[in-house]
N, C-alpha and C positions, 0 to 999 in steps of 0.2 A: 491556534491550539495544536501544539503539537507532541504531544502524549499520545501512549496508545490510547486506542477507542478502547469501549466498553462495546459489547454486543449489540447492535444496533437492532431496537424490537421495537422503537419506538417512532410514528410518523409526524415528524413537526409542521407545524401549523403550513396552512396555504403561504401565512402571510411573509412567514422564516423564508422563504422561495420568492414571492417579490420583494423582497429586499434583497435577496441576494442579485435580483434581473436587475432592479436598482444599482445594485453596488458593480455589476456587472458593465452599465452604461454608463455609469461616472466616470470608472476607473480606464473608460476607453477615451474620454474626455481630458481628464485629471491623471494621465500617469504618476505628476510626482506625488500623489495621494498614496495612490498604491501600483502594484506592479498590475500593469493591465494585461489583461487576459486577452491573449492572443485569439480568441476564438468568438462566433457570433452567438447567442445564449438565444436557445428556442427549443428546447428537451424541458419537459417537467420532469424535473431531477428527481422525484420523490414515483412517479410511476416507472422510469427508467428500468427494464428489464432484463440478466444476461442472454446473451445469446451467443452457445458453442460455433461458434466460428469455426475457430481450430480450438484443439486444446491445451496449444504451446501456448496462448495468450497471457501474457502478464508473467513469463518466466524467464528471466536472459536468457540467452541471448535471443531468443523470440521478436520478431515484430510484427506480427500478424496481425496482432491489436491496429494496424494501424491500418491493414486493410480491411476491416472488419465494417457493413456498413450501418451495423448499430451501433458503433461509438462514434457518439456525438461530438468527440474532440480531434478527432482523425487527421484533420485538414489543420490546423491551425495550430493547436496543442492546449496548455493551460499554463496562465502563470503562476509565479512560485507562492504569491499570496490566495490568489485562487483558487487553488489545489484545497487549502483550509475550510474554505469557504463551502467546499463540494463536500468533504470531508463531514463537517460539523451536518452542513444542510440539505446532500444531499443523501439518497438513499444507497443501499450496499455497491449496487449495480455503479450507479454514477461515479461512489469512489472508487472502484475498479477499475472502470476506465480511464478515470481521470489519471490515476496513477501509473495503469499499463500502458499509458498515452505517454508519460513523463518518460518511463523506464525506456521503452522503445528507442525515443530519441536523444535522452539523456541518462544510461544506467548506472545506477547507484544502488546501494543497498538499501535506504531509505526507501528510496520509490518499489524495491523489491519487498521488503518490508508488510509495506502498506496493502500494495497489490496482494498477496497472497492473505493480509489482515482480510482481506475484501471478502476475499473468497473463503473465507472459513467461515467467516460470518452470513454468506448466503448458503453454505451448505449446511451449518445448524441452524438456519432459520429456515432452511427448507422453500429457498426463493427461487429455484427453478423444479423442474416435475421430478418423479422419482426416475425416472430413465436416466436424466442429466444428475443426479444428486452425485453418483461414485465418480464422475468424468471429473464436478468440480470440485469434491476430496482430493481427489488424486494431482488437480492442479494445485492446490493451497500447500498441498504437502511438497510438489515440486517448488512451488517459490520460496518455500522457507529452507527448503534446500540447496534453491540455487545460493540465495542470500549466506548459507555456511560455507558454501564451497567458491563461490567467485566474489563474494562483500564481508569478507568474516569480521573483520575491522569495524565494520559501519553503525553509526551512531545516529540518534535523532536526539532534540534536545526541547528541556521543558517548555513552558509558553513564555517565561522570559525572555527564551531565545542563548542566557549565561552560560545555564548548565547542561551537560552532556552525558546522555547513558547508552551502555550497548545494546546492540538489538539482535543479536547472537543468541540469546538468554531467552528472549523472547520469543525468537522465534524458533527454538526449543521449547518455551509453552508450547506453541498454535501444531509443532508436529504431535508431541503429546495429546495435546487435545484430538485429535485426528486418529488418535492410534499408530501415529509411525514411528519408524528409529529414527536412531540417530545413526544420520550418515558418517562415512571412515575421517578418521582426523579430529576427532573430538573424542572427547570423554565429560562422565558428568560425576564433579566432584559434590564434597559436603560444603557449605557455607557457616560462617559461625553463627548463623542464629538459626540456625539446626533445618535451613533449606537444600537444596540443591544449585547449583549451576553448569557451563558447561566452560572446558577451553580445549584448545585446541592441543594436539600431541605434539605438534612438530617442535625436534627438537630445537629450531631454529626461530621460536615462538613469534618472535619480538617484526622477525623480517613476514612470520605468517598473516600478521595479524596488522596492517597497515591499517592508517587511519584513513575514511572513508572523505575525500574531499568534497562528494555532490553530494552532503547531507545537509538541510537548510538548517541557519543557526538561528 
């Protein structure tokens, strides 16, 4: 699944999470099944908590995330099928790290993306105390802004894996939704079906706007 999420308010089953420990031990077995997950599966991904480390984590060029010793993917990483896996089944926390685990060692806009998806969605769902609530605003809003300024190019693509959309757009929702601006180098035009989007000013558009190569198809 690789569409944006919808707000994650919801906690799936115990069972959704052994199957994923399942899917976790096979795939350590069975590579050519799937991409095996470089890491040893012993977090129940659905209690997983954040914890303010720093609070550069999950923002390029950041890799704090990797010192951090509540993420569980630190030592090992996740692989590219995996990441889905955590995504769909596990809870806000887990995709955050799964994803600031990715970006760290591998930065893309995708993985920036998702990261700061992470984090919006623990800050309206109110999944750390009020003290932490502004730090981890303050990060979602930094990753969708790193993702404008250093991945403006960058793409994720439906669950077919065919088709491909920007994530520039989107993550011009998540600062919206936050209450932030829009950082310099963009502008937000009309759309013909009487929406908004955004692109970038530079008049040299074409060289601004590179396509994002570590976006999984």
């Amino acid at each position: 699944m690789h569409a944006q999420n919808p707000k994650k308010t919801h906690r799936p089953a115990r069972g959704a999470l052994a199957a994923l420990a399942a899917v976790v031990a096979l795939a350590a077995l069975a590579p050519a099944c799937l991409d095996a997950p470089e890491y040893v599966y012993g977090y129940d991904l659905l209690d997983l908590r954040l914890s303010l480390y720093r609070t550069d984590m999950g923002v390029h060029p950041s890799q704090s995330v990797l010192d951090d010793p509540n993420n569980p993917f630190r030592y090992e990483g996740v692989g590219a099928d995996t990441k889905w896996l955590i995504q769909s089944y596990g809870n806000n926390a887990a995709a955050f790290y799964a994803w600031a685990t990715l970006l760290a060692r591998a930065p893309s806009g995708e993985s920036q993306y998702y990261a700061a998806l992470a984090l919006q969605h623990i800050a309206e769902n109110r999944e750390v105390s009020d003290v932490e609530l502004p730090f981890v605003r303050d990060m979602a809003l930094a990753g969708y802004t790193a993702l404008l300024d250093d991945f403006p190019g960058s793409v994720s693509y439906d669950p077919s894996g065919l088709y491909s959309y920007p994530l520039a757009p989107l993550a011009w929702q998540g600062i919206q939704a936050l209450g932030g601006t829009l950082p310099p180098g963009w502008i937000v035009v009309a759309t013909e079906g009487g929406g908004t989007t955004i692109i970038p000013v530079a008049s040299d558009a074409e060289d601004a706007v590179p396509a994002d190569p570590e976006a999984t198809p």
